[in-house]
C-alpha positions as CSV (number, residue, x, y, z in Angstrom):
1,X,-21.2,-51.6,-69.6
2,X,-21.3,-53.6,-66.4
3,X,-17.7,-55.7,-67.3
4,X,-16.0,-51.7,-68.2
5,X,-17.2,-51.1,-64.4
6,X,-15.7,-54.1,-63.0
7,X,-12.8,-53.5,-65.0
8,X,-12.3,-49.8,-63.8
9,X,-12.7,-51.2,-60.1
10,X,-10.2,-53.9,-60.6
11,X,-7.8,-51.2,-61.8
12,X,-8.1,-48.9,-58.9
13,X,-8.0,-51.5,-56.6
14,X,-4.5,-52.3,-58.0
15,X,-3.3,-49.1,-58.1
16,X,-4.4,-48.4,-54.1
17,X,-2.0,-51.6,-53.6
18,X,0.7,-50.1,-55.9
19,X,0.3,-46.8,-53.6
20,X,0.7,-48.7,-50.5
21,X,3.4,-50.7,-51.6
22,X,5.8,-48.0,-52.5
23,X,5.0,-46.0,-49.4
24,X,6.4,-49.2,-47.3
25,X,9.3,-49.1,-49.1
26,X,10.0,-45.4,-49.8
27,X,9.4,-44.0,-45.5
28,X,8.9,-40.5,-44.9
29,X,12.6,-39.2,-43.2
30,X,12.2,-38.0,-39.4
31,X,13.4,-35.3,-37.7
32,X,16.8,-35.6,-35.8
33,X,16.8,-32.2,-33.6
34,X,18.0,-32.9,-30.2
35,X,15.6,-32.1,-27.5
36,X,16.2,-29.4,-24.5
37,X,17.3,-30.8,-21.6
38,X,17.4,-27.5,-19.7
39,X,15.8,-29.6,-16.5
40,X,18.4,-31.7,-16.2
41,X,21.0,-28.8,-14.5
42,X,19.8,-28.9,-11.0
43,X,22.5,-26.1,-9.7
44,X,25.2,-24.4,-10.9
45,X,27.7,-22.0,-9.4
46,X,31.1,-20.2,-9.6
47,X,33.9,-20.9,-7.0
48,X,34.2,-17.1,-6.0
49,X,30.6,-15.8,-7.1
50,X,29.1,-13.2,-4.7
51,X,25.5,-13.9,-5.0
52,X,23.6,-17.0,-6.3
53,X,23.6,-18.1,-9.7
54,X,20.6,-17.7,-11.9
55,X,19.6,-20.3,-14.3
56,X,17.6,-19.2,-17.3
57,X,16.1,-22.5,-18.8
58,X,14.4,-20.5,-21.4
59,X,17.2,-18.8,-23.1
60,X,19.6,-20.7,-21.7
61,X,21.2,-18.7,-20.0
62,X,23.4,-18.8,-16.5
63,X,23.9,-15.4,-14.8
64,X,26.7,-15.3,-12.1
65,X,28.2,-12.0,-10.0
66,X,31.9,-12.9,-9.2
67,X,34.5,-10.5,-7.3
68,X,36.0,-7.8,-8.6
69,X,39.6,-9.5,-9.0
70,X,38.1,-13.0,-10.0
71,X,40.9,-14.7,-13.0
72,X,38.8,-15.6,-15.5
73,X,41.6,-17.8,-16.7
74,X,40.7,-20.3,-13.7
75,X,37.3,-20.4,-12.8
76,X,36.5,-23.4,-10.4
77,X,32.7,-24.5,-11.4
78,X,30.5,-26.5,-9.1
79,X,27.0,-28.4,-10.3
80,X,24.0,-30.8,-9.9
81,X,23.3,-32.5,-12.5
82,X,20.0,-34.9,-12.9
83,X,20.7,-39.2,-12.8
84,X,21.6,-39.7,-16.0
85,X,23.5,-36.5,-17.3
86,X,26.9,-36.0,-18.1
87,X,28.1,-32.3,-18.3
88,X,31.3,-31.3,-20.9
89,X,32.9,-27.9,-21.5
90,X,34.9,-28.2,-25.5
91,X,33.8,-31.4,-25.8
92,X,35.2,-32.7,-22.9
93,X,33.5,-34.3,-20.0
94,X,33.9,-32.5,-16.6
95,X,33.1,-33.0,-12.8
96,X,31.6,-30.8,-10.1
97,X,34.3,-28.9,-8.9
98,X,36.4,-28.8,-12.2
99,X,38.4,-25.1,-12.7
100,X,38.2,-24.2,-16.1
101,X,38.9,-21.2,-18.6
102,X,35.8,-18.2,-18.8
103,X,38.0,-15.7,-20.1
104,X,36.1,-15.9,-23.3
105,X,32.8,-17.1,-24.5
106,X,31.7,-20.0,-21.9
107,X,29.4,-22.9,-22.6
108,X,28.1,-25.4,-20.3
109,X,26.8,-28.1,-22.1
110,X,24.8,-31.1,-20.2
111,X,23.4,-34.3,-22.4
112,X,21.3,-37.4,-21.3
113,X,23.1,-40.8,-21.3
114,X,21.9,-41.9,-24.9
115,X,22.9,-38.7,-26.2
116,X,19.0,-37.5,-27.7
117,X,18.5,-34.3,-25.5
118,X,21.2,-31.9,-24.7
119,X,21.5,-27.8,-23.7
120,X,24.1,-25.6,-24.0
121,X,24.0,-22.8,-21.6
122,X,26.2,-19.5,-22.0
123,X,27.6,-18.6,-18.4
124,X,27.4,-14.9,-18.3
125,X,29.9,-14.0,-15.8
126,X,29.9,-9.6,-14.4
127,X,31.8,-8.3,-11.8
128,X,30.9,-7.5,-8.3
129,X,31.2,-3.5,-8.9
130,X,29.7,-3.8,-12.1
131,X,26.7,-5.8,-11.1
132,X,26.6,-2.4,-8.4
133,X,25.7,-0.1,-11.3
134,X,29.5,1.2,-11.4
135,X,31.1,1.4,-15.1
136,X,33.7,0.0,-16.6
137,X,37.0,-1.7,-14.8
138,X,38.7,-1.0,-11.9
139,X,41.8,0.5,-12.1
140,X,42.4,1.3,-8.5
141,X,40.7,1.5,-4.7
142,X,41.1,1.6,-0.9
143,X,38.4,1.1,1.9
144,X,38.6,1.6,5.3
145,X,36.4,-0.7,6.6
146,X,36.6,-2.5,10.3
147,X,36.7,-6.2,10.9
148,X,33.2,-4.4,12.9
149,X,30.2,-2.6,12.0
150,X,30.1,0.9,12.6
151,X,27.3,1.7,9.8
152,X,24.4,3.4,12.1
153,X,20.9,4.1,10.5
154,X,19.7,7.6,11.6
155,X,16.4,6.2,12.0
156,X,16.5,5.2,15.4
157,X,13.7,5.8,17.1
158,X,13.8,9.2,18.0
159,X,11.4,12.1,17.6
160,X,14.2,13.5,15.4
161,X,15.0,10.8,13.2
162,X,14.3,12.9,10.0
163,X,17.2,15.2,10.6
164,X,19.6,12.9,12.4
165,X,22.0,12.4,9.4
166,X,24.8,14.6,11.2
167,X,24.7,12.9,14.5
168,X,24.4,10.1,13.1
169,X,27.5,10.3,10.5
170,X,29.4,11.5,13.4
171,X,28.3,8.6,15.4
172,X,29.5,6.6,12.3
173,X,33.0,8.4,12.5
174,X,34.0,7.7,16.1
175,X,32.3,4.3,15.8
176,X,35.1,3.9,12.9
177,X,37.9,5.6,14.8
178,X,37.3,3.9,18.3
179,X,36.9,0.1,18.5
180,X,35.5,0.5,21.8
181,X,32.7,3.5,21.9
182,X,29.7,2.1,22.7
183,X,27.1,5.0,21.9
184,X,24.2,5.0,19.7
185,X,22.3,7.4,17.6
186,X,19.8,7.7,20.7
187,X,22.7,8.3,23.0
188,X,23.8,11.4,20.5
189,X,20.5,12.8,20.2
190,X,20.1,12.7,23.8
191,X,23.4,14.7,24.2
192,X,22.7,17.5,22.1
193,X,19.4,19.6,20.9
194,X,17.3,16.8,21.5
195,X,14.5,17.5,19.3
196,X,16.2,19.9,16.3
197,X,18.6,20.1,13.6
198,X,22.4,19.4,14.6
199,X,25.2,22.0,12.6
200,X,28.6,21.4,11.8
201,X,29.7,22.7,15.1
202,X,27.9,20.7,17.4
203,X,29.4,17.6,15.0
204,X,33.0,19.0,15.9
205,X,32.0,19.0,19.5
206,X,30.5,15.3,19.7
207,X,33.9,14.1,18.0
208,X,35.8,16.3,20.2
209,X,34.4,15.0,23.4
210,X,35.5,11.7,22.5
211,X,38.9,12.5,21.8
212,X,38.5,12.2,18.1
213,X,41.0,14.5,16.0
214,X,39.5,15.7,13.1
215,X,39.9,19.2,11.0
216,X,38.0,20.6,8.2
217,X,38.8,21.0,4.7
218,X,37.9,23.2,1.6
219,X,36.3,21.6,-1.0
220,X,36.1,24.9,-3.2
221,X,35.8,25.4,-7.5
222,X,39.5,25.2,-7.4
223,X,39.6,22.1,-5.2
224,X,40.9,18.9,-7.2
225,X,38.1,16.4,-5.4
226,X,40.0,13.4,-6.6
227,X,43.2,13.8,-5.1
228,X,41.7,15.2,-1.7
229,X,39.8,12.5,-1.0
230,X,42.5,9.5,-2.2
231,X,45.0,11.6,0.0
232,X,43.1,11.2,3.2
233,X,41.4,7.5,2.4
234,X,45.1,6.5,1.7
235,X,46.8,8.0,5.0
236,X,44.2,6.2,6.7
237,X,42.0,9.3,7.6
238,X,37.9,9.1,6.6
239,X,35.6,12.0,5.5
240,X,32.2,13.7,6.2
241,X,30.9,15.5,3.0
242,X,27.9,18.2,3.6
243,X,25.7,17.9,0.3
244,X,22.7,19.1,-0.9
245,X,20.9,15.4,-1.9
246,X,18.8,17.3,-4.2
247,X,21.6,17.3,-7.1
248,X,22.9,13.8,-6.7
249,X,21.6,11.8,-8.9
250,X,19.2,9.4,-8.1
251,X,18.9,5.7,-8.9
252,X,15.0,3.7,-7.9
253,X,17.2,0.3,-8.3
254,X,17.1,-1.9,-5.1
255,X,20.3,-3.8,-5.9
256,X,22.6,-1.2,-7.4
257,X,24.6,0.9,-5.1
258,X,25.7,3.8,-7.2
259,X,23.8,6.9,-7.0
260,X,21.2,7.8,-4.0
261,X,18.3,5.6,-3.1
262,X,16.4,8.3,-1.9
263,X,14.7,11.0,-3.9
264,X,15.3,14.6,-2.1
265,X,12.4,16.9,-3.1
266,X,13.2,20.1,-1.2
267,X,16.4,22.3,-2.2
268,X,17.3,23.6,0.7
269,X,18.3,21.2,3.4
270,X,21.8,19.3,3.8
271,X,22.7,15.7,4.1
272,X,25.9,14.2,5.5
273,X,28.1,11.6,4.0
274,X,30.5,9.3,5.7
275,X,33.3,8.7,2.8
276,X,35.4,5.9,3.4
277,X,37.0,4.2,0.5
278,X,37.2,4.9,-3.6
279,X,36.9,3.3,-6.4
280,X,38.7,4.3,-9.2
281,X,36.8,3.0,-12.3
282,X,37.9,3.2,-16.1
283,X,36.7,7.0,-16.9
284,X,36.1,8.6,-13.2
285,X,36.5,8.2,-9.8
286,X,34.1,7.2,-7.1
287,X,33.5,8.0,-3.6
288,X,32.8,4.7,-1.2
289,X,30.3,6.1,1.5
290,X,28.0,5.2,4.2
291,X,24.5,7.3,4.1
292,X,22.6,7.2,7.3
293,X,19.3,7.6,5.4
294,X,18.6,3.8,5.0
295,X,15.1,3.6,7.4
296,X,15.6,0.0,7.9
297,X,15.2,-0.7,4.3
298,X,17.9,-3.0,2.6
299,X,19.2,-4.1,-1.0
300,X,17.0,-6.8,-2.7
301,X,18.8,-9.0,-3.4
302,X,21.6,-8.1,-1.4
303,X,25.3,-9.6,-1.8
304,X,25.4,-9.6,2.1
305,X,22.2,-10.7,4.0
306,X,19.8,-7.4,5.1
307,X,22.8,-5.1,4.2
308,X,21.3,-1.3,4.7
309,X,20.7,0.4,1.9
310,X,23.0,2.8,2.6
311,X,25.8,1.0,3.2
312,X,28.5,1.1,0.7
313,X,26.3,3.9,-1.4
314,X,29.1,5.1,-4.6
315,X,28.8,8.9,-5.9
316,X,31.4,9.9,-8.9
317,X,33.5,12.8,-7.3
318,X,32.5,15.6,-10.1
319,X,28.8,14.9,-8.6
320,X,29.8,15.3,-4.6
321,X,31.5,18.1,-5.4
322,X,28.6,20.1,-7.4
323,X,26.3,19.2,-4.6
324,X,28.8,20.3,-1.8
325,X,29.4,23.7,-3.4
326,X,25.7,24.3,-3.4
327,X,25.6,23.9,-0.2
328,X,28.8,23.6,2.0
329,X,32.6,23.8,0.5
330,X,33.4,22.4,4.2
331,X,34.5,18.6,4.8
332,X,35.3,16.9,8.0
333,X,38.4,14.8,7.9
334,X,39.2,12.0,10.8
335,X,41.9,10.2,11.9
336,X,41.8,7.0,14.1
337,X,41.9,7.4,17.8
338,X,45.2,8.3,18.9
339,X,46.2,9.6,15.7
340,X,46.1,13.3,14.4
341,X,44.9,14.9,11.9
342,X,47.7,17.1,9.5
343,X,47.7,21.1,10.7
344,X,47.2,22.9,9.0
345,X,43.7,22.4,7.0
346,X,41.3,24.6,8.2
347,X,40.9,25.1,12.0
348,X,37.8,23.8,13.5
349,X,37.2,27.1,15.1
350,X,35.8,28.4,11.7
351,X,33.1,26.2,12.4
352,X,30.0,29.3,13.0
353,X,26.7,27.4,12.9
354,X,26.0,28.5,9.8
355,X,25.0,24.8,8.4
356,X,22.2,23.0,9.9
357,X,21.9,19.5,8.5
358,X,19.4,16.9,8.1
C-alpha cells in the first residue's frame, strides 16, 4: 500500500513538471491595442476659426467654428503637441502651421515616438452662420455695418428703460447714418416724453431734427418682404420694423443668434427692430438686425468679446412680416446723412400716433 502511494506521488510530481515545462515553452499571446494618447494634443486650431477650438479627449473629437467663406480645400492648422509626439494627416507627418485639405472627412492623428499610443481625432469643422443657429448655406448677403459701433442697449439707466426700444432704434439709426452724433439713449429720452411710451411720430421727429432722411414703407399681405428689404439694404438705406415680439419665435440659446432672446408674454405691445443686412440662406431669407432689448446681457460664448445679445439678432422674413401685420404694416427706411430717401414711399405725414412702442 505504502510503495502504490509513493508511486502515485512520484507521478504527480512529474506531471506538475510536465505542466510547467510546456507553459515556458508554449506563452500566453498579449494584447497589441495601441493606447490613447488623447493628452498628448496640447492645442489645436484652424487658421480662420472664429472662436476657440474644442478638444474632446473622450470621443475624440475637435470642434472648430470657421467663417462663412472659409475653402475647405486649404485649411492652414496650427498645434501643440506634447515632447515626444509627432502629428500626421494620410500618413504623413506634418508641422504646426501646415495648410491642408478638410473638404472631406478630417483626421488628426498624433503618436508617441516608439509608436505604442496614438489618437485619431475627427476635426469637425461648421460654419460661422451655422454655428448661429441659421440653416443651411449661404447663397447670398449684404450688411451695413460701420467701421464703428452704433448698437445702443435701451437699458440705459432711465426710469423708462422698459419701453425705450423706439428711441433707442432711432438712436441706433442716426448713430448709423452720422459718423459724428454723439447722443445717447439718455440724451433721447430726455428730449422727448420723458417718462412714457415714444410712437412712430415722435421717432420721425428725433430723425428729422437731425437731418436724417427717412420715409415710411408698407409692408402689407400683398408686400413681397424679400425683395423690399434686399432693395433698401442694397442701395445702402437701413430699416426700422414695428413687430409684435409675441409671434417671433423664440430661441433660450445663449450662443445662437437666430430667433429672439427674449420671451414677450403680453400681446399687445410693439417692439422695434433696426434691420441692417440679410442673409440669404439655402431655403429662406433672413433679416440682419440689431434689437435694443439686450439689458446688458451678452452671448456666452460669444464670437466677439461681451457682444450684446442683441446685436446681430437674425429673423426669416415670412416671420417679421406675420408679426408686423399684427401690429404695424409701417417700416421706417433711412438713408445716410446727406443722402435721400426715394419719393415716393409713403409720406411721413401719415405718421398719426396711432403706434406706441416699447
Amino acid at each position: 500500500m505504502k510503495n502504490k502511494i509513493c508511486l502515485l506521488i512520484l507521478f504527480a510530481s512529474v506531471l506538475i513538471q510536465a505542466c510547467k515545462k510546456d507553459s515556458k515553452q508554449n506563452p500566453q499571446p498579449t494584447k497589441t491595442t495601441t493606447a490613447s494618447l488623447g493628452s498628448g494634443l496640447l492645442s489645436f486650431s484652424i487658421g480662420n476659426q472664429v472662436i476657440n477650438s474644442i478638444i474632446d479627449t473622450s470621443s475624440n473629437v475637435i470642434n472648430a467654428v470657421v467663417v462663412d467663406d472659409a475653402d475647405y480645400h486649404h485649411m492652414v492648422i496650427n498645434f501643440i503637441l506634447a515632447a515626444n509626439v509627432t502629428a500626421t494627416v494620410n500618413g504623413a507627418v506634418v508641422n504646426s502651421g501646415a495648410t491642408v485639405d478638410m473638404s472631406k472627412l478630417f483626421y488628426f492623428k498624433i503618436s508617441s515616438a516608439d509608436g505604442k499610443r496614438s489618437s485619431a481625432f475627427l476635426v469637425n469643422q461648421q460654419r460661422e452662420l451655422n454655428y448661429w443657429g441659421l440653416p443651411g448655406n449661404l447663397i447670398s448677403g449684404k450688411s451695413l455695418n460701420r467701421s464703428y459701433n452704433f448698437y445702443f442697449d435701451q437699458f440705459a439707466g432711465t426710469t423708462s428703460d422698459n419701453i425705450n426700444c423706439a428711441l433707442a432704434t432711432s438712436t441706433m439709426a442716426i448713430k448709423w447714418a452720422d459718423s459724428t452724433f454723439t447722443k445717447t439713449v439718455v440724451d433721447a429720452r430726455s428730449m422727448y416724453l420723458t417718462a412714457g411710451e415714444w410712437s412712430d411720430r415722435n421717432m420721425s421727429d428725433y430723425m428729422n431734427y437731425y437731418g436724417i432722411s427717412h420715409e415710411v414703407d408698407s409692408v402689407e399681405d400683398k408686400t413681397n418682404i424679400d425683395s423690399l428689404v434686399k432693395t433698401n439694404i442694397d442701395n445702402n438705406r437701413i430699416m426700422i420694423f414695428l413687430v409684435n415680439m409675441y409671434y417671433l419665435t423664440y430661441n433660450s440659446s445663449t450662443y445662437e443668434h437666430v430667433n429672439s432672446f427674449w420671451l414677450e408674454s403680453f400681446t399687445g405691445f410693439g417692439h422695434c427692430l433696426l434691420v441692417k443686412g440679410y442673409k440669404q440662406m439655402s431655403d429662406r431669407l433672413y433679416l440682419e438686425t440689431y434689437d435694443p432689448y439686450s439689458a446688458h446681457n451678452v452671448y456666452v460664448p460669444g464670437v466677439i468679446a461681451q457682444e450684446p445679445i442683441g446685436q446681430d439678432r437674425y429673423y426669416s422674413s415670412a416671420d417679421i412680416k406675420n408679426a408686423t401685420a399684427i401690429y404695424s404694416t409701417e417700416a421706417f427706411v433711412i438713408a445716410p446723412k446727406g443722402q435721400q430717401v426715394p419719393h415716393p414711399i409713403i409720406s411721413v405725414s401719415r405718421l398719426k400716433n396711432l403706434h406706441t412702442i416699447r
